[in-house]
N, C-alpha and C positions, 0 to 999 in steps of 0.2 A: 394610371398604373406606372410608377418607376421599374427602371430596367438598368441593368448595366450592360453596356453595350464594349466599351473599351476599357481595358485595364493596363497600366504601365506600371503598377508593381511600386507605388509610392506612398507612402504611410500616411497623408491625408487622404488618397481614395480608399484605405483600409478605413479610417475615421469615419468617414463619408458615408462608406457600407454598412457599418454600425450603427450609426447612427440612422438612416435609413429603415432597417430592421427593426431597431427599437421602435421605431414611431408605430408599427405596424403591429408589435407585440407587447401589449400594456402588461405593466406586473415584473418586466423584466429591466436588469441594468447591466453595463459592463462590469465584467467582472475580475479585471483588472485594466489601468489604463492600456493601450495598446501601443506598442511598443514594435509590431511586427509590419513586416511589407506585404504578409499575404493570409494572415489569420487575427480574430480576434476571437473573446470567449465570451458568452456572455452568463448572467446568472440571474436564476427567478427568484426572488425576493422572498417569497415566503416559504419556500422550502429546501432554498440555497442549493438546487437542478445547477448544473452548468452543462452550458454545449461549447462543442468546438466549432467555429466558422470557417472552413479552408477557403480559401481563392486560388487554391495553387490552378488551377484549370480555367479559372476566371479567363475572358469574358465567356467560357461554351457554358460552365456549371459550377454551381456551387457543391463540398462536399462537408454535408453536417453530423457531428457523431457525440456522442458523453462528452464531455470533459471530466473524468472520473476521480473521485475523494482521493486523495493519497493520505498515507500513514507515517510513523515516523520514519528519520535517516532518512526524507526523500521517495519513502517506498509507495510506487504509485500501483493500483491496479485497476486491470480491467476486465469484463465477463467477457468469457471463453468466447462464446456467442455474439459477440459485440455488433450492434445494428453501424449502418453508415447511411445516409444517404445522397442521394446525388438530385440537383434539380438545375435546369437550364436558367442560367442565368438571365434570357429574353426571358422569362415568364413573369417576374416582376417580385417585387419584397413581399407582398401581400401574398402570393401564391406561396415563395419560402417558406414565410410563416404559417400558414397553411397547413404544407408537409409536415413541417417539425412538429406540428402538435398530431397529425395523423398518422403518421409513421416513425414517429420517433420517440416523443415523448411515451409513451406506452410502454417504451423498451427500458426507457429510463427510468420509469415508474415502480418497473419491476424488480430493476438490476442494481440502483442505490442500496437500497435497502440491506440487500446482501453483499454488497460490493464492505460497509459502513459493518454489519457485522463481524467479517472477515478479519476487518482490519482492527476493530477491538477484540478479537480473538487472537491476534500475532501479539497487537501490546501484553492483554494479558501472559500470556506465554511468555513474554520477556520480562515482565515483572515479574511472573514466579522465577524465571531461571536467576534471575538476578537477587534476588531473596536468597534464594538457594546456594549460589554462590557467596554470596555474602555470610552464609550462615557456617560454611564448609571452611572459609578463608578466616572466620573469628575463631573456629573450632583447630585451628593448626596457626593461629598466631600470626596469618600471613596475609598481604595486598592480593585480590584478583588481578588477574594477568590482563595487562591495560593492551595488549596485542591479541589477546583468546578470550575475550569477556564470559566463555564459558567453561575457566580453567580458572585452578588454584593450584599452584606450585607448592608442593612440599619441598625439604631440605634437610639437612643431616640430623638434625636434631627427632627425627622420625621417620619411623619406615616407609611412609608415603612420598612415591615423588611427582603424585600427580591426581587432581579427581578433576572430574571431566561431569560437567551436570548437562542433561539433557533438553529439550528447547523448553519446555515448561515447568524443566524444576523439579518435576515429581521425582527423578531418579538419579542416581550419580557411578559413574564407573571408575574406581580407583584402581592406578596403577600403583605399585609396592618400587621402590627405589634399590631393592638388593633382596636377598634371598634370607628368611627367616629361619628361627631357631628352631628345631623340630617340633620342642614342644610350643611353642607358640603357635605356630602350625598349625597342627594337632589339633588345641584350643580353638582357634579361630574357625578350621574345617568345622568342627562339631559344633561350634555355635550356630555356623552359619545352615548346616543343614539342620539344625533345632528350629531356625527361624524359617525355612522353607516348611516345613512337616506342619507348622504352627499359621503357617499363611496359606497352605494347601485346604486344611482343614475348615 
């Protein structure tokens, strides 16, 4: 049985632990080189799992948890409920690995799935708003706002000085840049409660 008994916190004994691990957990590889003094990640090959390996506690215990999918812009998530666990580092790699498929993997089995939904649910949403914008910024001749990417600035040449679209796109809140001609007004009131009576309906 290997053990780790002493840790001084040096990126070959992080190598050392990984590799370690691995021998004891067929199907799996690093999954990125390791680069840290007290963690490494690894990832299962056929269905691209990743855990996270802590040594921060090392030599009393190892703490293993998701390494969870992230989204665009860096956007990482993880479930609410997130498992961790802890195993004595005297117990040996063979026992780690052990745990992580009895207490862990399960949780990970469950929690990818929806974790991977989620985050193709924020893209789409940003694909529609961003259509939408795009569609708002052709329809008033103007750039989207590279500071508000969910803004179109109007300007003098029309009474809007502002549409603001929503995170999916489906709806947009225009601000008016000055105060309108009565009958204009008028017009636009009556239209717009013709299009409520007609969407009620």
């Amino acid at each position: 049985m290997t053990a780790l008994t002493k840790f001084n916190r040096d990126k070959e004994e992080v190598v050392a632990e990984a590799k370690a691990l691995l021998a004891v957990m067929p199907g799996w590889e690093l999954a990125r080189p390791v680069e840290s003094y007290w963690c490494f990640g690894l990832r299962q090959k056929d269905t691209g799992y990743e855990i996270h390996v802590s040594l921060n506690e090392a030599p009393k215990k190892y703490i293993v948890s998701g390494s969870w999918p992230g989204g665009k812009h860096n956007r990482y998530m993880a479930p609410k409920n997130e498992v961790k666990i802890g195993v004595g580092c005297k117990r040996g790699h063979e026992v780690l690995a052990q745990q992580i498929e009895k207490r862990l993997m399960p949780h990970i089995r469950e929690e990818w799935p929806k974790i991977l939904a989620q985050l193709q649910h924020e893209e789409d949403c940003e694909n529609g708003r961003n259509a939408t914008v795009q569609e708002f910024a052709d329809l008033l001749d103007k750039e989207p706002s590279k500071n508000y990417p969910e803004t179109v600035w109007g300007g003098s040449d029309s009474y809007v000085r502002k549409i603001q679209v929503n995170y999916d796109g489906s709806g947009v809140t225009i601000e008016l840049d000055t105060s309108l001609p009565k009958e204009l007004a008028e017009k636009l009131i009556r239209w717009l409660q013709a299009e409520w009576k007609e969407n009620e309906e």
